[in-house]
C-alpha positions in Angstrom: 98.9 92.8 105.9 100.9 96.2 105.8 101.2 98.9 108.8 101.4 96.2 111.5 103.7 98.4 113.9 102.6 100.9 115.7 105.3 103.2 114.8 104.8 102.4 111.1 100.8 103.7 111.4 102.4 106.5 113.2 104.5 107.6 110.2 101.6 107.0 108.1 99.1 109.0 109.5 102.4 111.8 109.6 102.4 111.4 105.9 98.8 111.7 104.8 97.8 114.6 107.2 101.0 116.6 105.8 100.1 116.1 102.4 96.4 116.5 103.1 96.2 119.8 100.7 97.4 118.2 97.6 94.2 116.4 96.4 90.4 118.0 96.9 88.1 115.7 98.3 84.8 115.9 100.0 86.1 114.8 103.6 88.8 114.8 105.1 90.4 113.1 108.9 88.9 116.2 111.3 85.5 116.0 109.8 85.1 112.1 110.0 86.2 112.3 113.4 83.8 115.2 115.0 81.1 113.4 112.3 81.6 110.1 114.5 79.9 111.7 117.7 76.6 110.6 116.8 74.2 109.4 119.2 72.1 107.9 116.6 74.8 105.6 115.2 76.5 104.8 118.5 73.1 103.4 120.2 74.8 102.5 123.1 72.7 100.5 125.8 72.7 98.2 128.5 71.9 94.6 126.9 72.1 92.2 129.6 74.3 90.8 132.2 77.2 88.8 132.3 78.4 85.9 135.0 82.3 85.6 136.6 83.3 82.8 138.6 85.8 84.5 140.9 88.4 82.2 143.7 90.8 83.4 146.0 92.3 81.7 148.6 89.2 82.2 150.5 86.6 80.3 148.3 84.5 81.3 145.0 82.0 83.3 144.2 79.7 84.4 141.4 80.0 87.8 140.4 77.7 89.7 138.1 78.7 93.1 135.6 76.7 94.7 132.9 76.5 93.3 129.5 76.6 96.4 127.0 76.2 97.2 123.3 76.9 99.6 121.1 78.0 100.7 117.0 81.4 101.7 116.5 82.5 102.9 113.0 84.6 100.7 111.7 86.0 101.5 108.1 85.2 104.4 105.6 84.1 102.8 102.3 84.4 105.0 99.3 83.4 104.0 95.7 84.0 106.5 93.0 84.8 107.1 89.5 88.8 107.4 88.6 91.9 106.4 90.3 92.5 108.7 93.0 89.0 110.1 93.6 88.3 108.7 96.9 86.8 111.2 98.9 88.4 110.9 101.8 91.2 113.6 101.5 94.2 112.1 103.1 93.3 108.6 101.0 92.9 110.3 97.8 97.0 109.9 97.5 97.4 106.5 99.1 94.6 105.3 96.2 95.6 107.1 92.9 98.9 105.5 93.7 97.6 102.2 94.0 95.6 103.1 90.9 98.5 103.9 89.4 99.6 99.7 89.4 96.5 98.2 87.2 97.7 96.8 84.7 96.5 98.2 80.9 96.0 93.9 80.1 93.2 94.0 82.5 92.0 97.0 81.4 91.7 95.8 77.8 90.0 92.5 78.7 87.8 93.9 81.0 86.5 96.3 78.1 87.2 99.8 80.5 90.3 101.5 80.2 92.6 100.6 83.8 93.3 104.4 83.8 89.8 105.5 84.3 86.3 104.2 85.6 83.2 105.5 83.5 81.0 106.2 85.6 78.2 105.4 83.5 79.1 103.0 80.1 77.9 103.4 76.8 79.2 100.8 73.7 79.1 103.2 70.6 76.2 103.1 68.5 73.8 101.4 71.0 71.3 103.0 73.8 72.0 103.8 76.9 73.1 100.3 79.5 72.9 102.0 82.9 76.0 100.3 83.5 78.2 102.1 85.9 82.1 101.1 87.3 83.3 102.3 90.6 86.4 102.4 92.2 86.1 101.3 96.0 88.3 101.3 98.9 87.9 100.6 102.9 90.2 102.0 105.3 89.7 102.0 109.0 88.1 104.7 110.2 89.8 107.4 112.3 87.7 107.7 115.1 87.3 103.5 115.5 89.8 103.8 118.4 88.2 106.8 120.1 84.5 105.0 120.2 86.0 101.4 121.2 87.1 100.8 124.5 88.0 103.6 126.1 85.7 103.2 129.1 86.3 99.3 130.2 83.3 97.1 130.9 81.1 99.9 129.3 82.8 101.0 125.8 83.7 98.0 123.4 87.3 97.7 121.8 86.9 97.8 117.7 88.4 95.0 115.5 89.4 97.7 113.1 92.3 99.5 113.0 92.6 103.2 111.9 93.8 104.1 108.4 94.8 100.3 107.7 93.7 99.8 103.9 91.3 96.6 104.5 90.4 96.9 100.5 91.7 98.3 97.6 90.0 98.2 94.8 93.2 98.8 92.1 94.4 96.0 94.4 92.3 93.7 93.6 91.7 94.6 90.1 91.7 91.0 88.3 88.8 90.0 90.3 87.1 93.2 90.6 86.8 93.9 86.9 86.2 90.5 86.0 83.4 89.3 88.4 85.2 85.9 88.4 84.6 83.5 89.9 82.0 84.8 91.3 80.0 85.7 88.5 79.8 81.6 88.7 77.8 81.3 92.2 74.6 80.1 93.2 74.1 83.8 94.7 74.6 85.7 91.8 72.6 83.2 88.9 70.3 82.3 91.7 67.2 85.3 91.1 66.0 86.5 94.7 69.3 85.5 96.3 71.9 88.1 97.6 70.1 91.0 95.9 69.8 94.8 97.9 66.3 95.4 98.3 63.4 93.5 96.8 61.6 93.2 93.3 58.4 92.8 95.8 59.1 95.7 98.0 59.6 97.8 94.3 63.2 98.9 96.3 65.2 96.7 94.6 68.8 98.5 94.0 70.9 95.4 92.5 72.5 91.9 93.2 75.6 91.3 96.1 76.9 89.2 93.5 79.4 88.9 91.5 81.3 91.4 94.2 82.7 93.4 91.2 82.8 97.2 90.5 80.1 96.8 87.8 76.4 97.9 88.7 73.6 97.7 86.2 71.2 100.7 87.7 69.3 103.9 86.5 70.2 105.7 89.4 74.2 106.4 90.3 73.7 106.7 94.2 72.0 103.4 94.1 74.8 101.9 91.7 77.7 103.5 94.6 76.1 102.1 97.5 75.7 98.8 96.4 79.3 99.0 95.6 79.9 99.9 99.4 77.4 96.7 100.5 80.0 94.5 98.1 82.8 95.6 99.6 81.6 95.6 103.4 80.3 91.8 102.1 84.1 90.8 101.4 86.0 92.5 104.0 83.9 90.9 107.1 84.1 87.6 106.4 87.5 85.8 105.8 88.0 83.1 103.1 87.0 84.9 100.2 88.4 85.2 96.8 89.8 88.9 96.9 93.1 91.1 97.3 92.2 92.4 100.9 92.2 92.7 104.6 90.1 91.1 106.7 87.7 92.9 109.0 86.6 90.5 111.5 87.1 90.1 115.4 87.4 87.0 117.6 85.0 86.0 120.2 86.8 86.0 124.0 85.2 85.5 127.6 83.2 89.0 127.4 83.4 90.4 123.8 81.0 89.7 121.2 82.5 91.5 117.9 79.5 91.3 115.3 78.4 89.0 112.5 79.6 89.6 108.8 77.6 92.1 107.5 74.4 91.4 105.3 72.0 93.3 103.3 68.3 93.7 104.4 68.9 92.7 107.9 67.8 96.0 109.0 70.6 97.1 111.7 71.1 93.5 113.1 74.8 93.8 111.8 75.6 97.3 110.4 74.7 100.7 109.5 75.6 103.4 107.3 76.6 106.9 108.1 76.9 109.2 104.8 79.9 110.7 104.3 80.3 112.5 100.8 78.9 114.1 99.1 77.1 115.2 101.6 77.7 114.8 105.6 75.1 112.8 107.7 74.4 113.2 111.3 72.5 109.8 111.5 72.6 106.2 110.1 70.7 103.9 108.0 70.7 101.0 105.9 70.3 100.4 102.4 68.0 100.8 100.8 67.4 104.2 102.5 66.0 107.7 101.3 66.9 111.2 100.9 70.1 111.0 99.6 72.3 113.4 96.9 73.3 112.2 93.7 77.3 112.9 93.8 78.1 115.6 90.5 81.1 114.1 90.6 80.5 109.9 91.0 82.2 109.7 94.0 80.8 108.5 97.4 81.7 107.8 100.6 80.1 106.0 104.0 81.6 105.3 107.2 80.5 101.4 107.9 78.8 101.0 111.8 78.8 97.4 113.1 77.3 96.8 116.9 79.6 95.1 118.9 78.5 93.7 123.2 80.4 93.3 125.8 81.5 93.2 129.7 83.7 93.6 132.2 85.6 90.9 133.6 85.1 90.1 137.2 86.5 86.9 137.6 88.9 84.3 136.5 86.3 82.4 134.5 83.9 83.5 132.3 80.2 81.4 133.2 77.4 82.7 131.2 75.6 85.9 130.2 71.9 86.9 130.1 70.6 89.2 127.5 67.5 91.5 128.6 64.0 90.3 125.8 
């Protein structure tokens, strides 16, 4: 979409890391980095095996190398509650400016101001709604590159890109004030379908659809991170009906990238690392426990997906075995 060239990311990354000090934020590039060296959310291991057919002038063989797998951290997800808040330090900029853009017809049809996102609405003269607006963004997490393939046939190369803005919430503000179409969709007039936790398991944090900025829920941690399931939703899959990026890799002889992400899968497809507002040393999925409520509305998680792969040993790729 933008920051295609190499050189262009180059003078990006320039630019936010020299104006890193004008906006306070909970993170910032260094700390998502060293926070990326986590065991627990890598989880590399040895999945299987993987078969090359291999000719030379002398006749084929079949060779054999090791099938791995392991989480890379793909995008940092923020949701929070006015332009520019994002969390992440050096993004705090690139998003108040894209903030900045809304247009004030949206805001008035959508019944919030463009300018600002309540973190928790009220209409005058009637009780309390629980209804809370976020902000979101996902930009490609720094260390994505330094966790994918670095060691071939045992280290997977990400489909994400570092810095790249795959969504933008100010972007993508018709759809993501409005809920439509989506609001319109089996999933989100279906009860029980596309919902984040379970009326049955008493864990139940709120519906995947409409993928809006809107979130009917007591709690505002809750309300943030299914904003961050929403957004990790749209960017993984292509197709959809959103101002954004896709995050999605393509299957070659080898390389399995993973599957869009979806909620209460456990950590088939994904996992979450907290970032802000406070720093995590492990990964979960939603709905998970222990977390801070933010003083100021804004959150932040670094999205995990697992991806598997080998090393070629051969012109042609034959099969692969995965280990029960």
């Amino acid at each position: 979409m933008i920051f295609s060239s190499p050189r262009s990311r180059r003078l990006l990354l320039a630019t936010l890391l020299t104006g890193s000090g004008l906006c306070a934020a909970s993170v910032n590039t260094a700390s998502l980095i060293s926070s990326a060296a986590s065991v627990s959310c890598i989880g590399w291991k040895v999945k299987g095996i993987c078969y090359w057919l291999l000719c030379t002038p002398f006749g084929c063989s079949v060779k054999t190398s090791v099938k791995v797998e392991h989480f890379i951290p793909e995008a940092v997800v923020s949701a929070y509650s006015g332009p520019g808040d994002n969390p992440w330090t050096e993004m705090s900029a690139v998003s108040g400016a894209a903030g900045s853009g809304e247009s004030s017809v949206i805001g008035s049809q959508s019944g919030v101001s463009a300018g600002g996102g309540q973190q928790e609405m009220k209409a005058p003269g009637l009780r309390k709604q629980n209804l809370h607006f976020h902000y979101a963004d996902a930009y490609g997490h720094p260390a994505t590159s330094l966790i994918g393939g670095q060691i071939a046939g045992y280290s997977c190369k990400s489909a994400a890109t570092p810095f790249v803005p795959y969504f933008v919430s100010s972007l993508d503000a018709l759809v993501w004030r409005s809920g439509l179409p989506e609001s319109l969709y089996p999933e989100a007039l279906i009860p029980g379908q596309r919902e984040l936790g379970s009326q049955a398991g008493a864990n139940m944090w709120g519906n995947i659809y409409p993928r809006s900025g809107f979130v009917t829920q007591e709690d505002a941690y809750k309300s943030a991170a299914v904003v961050a399931q929403r957004v990790a939703d749209v960017i993984t899959r292509t197709g959809q009906l959103h101002v954004y990026q896709p995050l999605v890799g393509q299957q070659s002889p080898g390389y399995w990238p993973p599957a869009p992400v979806k909620e209460n899968t456990g950590t088939q497809n994904h996992k979450w690392q907290r970032l802000s507002p406070t720093l995590s040393t492990t990964c979960a999925v939603f709905p998970d426990t222990g977390a801070t409520v933010s003083q100021d509305g804004n959150y932040a998680w670094a999205l995990w997906q697992p991806y598997s792969c080998c090393k070629r040993r051969g012109q042609t790729f034959l099969s692969s075995t995965d280990f029960s």
